[in-house]
C-alpha positions as CSV (number, residue, x, y, z in Angstrom):
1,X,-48.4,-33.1,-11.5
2,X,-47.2,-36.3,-12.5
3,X,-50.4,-36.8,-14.9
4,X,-49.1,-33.6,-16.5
5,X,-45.8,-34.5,-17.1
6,X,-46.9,-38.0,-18.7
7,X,-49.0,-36.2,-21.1
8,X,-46.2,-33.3,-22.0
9,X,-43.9,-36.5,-22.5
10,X,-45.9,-38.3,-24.6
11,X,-48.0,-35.7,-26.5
12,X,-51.2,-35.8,-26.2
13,X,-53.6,-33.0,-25.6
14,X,-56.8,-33.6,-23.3
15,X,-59.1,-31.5,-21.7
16,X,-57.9,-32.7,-18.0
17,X,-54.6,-31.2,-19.1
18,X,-56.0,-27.5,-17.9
19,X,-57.3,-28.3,-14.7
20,X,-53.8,-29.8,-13.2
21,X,-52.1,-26.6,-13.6
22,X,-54.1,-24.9,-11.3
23,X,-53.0,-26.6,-8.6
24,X,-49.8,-26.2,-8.3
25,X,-46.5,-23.6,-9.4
26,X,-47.1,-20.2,-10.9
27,X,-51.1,-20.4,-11.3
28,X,-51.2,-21.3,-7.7
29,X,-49.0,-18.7,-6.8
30,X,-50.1,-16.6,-3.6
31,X,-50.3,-12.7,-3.5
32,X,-47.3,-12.4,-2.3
33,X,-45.5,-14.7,-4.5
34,X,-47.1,-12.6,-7.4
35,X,-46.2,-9.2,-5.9
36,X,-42.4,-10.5,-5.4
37,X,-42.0,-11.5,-8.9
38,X,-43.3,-7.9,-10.6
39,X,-41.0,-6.2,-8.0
40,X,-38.5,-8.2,-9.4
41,X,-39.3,-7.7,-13.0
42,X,-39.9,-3.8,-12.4
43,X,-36.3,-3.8,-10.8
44,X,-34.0,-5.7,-13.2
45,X,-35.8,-4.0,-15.8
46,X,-35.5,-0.4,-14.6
47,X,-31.5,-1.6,-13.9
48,X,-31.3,-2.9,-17.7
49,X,-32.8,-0.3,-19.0
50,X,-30.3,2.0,-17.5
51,X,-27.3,-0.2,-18.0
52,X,-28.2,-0.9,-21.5
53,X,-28.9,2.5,-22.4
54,X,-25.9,3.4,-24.4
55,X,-26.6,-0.2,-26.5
56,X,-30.2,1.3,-27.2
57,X,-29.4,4.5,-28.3
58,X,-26.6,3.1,-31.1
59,X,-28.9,0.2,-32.2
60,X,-32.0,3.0,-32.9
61,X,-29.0,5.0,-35.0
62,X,-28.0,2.0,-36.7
63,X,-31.2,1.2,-37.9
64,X,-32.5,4.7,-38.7
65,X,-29.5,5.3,-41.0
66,X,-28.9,1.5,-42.5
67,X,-32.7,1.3,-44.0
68,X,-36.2,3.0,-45.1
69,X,-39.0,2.4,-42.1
70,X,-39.2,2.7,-38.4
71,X,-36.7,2.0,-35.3
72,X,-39.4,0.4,-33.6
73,X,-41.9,-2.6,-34.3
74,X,-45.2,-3.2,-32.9
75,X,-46.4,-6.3,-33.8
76,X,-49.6,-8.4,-32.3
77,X,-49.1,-10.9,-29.9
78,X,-51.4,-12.6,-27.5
79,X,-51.0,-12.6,-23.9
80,X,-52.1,-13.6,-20.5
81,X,-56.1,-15.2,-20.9
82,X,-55.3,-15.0,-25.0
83,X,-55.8,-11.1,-24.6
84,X,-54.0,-9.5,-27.3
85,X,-51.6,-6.9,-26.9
86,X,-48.7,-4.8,-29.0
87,X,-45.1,-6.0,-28.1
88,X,-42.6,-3.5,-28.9
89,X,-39.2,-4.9,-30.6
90,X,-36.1,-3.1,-32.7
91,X,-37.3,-3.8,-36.0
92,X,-35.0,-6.4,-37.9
93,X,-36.1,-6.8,-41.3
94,X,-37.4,-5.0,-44.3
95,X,-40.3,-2.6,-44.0
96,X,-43.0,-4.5,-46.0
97,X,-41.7,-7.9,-44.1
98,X,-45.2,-8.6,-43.0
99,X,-46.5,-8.1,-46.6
100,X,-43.7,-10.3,-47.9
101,X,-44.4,-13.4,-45.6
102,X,-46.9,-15.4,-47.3
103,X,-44.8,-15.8,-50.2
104,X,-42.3,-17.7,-48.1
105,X,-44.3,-19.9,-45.8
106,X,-43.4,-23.1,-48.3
107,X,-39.6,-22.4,-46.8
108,X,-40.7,-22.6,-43.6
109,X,-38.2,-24.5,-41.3
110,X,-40.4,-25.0,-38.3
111,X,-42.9,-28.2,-37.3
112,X,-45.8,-26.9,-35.8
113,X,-47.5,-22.8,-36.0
114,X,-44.6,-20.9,-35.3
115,X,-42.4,-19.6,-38.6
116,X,-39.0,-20.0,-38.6
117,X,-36.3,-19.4,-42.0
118,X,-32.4,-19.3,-40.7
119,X,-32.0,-17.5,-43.7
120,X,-34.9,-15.0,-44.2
121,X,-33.9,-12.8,-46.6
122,X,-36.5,-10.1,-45.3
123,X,-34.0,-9.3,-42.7
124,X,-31.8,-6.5,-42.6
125,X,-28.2,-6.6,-42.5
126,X,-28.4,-4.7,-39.1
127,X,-31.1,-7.0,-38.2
128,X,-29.2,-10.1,-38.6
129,X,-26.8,-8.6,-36.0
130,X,-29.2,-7.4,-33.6
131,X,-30.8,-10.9,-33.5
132,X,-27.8,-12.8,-33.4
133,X,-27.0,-11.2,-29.6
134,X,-30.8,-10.7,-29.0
135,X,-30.4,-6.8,-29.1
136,X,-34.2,-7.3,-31.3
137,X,-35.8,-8.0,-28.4
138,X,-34.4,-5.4,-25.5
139,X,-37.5,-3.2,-26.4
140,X,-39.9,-5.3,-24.4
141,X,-38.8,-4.2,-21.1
142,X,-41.2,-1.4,-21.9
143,X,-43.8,-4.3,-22.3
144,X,-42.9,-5.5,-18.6
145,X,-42.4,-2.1,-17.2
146,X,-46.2,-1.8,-18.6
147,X,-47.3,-4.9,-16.8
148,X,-48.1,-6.7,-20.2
149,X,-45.3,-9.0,-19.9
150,X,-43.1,-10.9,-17.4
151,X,-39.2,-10.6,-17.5
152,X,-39.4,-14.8,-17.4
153,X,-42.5,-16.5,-18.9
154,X,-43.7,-18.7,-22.0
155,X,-43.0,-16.3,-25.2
156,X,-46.2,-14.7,-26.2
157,X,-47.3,-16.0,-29.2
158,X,-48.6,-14.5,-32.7
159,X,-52.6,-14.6,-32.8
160,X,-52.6,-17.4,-36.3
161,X,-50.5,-19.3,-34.3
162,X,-53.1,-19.3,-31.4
163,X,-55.4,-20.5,-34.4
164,X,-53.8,-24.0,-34.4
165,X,-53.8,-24.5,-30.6
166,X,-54.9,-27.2,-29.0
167,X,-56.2,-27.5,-25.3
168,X,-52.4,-28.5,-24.4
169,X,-51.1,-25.7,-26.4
170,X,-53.5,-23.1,-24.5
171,X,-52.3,-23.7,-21.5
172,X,-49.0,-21.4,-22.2
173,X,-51.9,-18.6,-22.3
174,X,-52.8,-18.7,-18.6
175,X,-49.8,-16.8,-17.0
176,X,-48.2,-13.6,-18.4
177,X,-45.6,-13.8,-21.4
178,X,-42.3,-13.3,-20.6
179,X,-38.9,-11.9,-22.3
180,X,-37.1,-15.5,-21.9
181,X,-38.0,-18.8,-20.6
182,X,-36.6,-22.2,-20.3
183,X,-36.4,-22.9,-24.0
184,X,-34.7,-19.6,-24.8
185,X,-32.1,-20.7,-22.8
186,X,-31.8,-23.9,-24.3
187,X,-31.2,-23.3,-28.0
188,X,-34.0,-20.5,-29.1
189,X,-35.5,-21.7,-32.2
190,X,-33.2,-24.7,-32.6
191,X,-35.5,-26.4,-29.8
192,X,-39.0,-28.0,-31.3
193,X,-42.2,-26.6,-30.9
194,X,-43.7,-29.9,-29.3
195,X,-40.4,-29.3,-26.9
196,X,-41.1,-25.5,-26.5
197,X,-44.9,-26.4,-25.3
198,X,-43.7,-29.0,-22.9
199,X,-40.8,-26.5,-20.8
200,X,-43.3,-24.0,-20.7
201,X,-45.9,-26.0,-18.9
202,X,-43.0,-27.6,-16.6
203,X,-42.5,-23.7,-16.1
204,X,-45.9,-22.8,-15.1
205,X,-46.3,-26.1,-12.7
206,X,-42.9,-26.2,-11.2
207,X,-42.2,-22.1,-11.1
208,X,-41.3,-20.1,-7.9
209,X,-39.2,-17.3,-7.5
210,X,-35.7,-19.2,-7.2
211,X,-36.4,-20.2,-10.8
212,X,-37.1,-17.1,-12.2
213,X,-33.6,-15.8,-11.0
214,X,-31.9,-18.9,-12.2
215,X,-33.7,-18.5,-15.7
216,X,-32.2,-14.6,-16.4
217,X,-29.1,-16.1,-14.7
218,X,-28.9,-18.4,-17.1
219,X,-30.4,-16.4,-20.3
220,X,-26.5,-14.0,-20.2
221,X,-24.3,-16.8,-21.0
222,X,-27.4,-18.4,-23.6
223,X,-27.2,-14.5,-25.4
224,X,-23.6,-15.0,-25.7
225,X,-23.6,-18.6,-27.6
226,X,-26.0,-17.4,-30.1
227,X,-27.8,-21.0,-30.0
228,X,-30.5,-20.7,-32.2
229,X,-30.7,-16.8,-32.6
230,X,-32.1,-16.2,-36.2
């Protein structure tokens, strides 16, 4: 693990990278370990869901009546093994957003694949609220409750982002996305993407249950600063 950690620190990406993760933390994980985690995520979800329930049904309203398109937004991510899947979020932007992107990639505000504007004037009014307490997102609980997702786990990524992945970078693609994760909790977007790679593979090496727990602990008072939440 040590190897690891020297290479997350420094950078690099190398083949030998892949093979040290499967000895140890989440991809190691025993049966048991694995079958106490998606009880977990099938319980907090199915407690959220209820909980949150009244927040849901206002922030479909609020979107239905505030702009033209859908409540809903399926949009393509890859998952576990790089298999693709449809995660479900409150749409927060314009409906022909996706068509509209290319002609803003110069203002991008990211190093690295991912696309990032603070500003991004495809989103809606409603949207920039819903994203500023994370509201956007609730929606994937269905993509737990589904077994496509984790309720803690590196953030699945778009598939043209996978394009520009290296053999480090991969790595996030061996365990199950999740709803938050160790950088979500530690400033969102305002953390790197070299940063973002390197607490998701100290996720995957050093995970057990106790940090899962501590994570969504830790992810209510992160919601509430609105660090990096654009």
């Amino acid at each position: 693990m040590g190897t690891h950690k020297d290479a997350a620190a420094t950078g690099r990406s190398s083949d030998t990278d892949i093979p040290l993760l499967a000895d140890c933390g989440l991809l190691a994980a025993s049966g048991r370990q694995l079958f106490e985690k998606r009880v977990l995520d099938i319980f907090l979800t199915l407690l959220a869901m209820i909980l949150l329930s009244p927040i849901l049904l206002v922030t479909a309203c609020a979107i239905k009546v505030s702009s033209p398109g859908p409540v809903f937004y399926l949009q393509k991510r890859v998952g576990r093994g790089g298999k693709p899947f449809r995660m479900l979020k409150f749409r927060s932007m314009c409906r022909d957003a996706e068509r509209q992107r290319a002609a803003y990639l110069d203002q991008n505000e990211r190093a690295g694949p991912v696309f990032k504007m603070r500003h991004d004037p495809r989103v809606t009014p409603v949207g920039r609220v819903l994203r500023r307490w994370s509201i956007d997102e609730l929606p994937q609980m269905l993509n737990v409750m589904h077994g496509e997702m984790s309720l803690v786990g590196p953030r699945p990524p778009l598939p043209e982002e996978c394009e520009h992945y290296g053999p480090r970078e991969r790595q996030r693609l061996l365990v199950k996305p999740g709803i938050t994760c160790i950088w979500q909790v530690s400033g969102r977007s305002d953390v790197a993407f070299a940063e973002q790679v390197r607490m998701d593979l100290d996720y995957i090496a050093e995970w057990d249950l106790a940090m899962d727990i501590k994570l969504l602990v830790r992810t209510v008072p992160a919601v509430l600063k609105h660090r990096g939440a654009y």
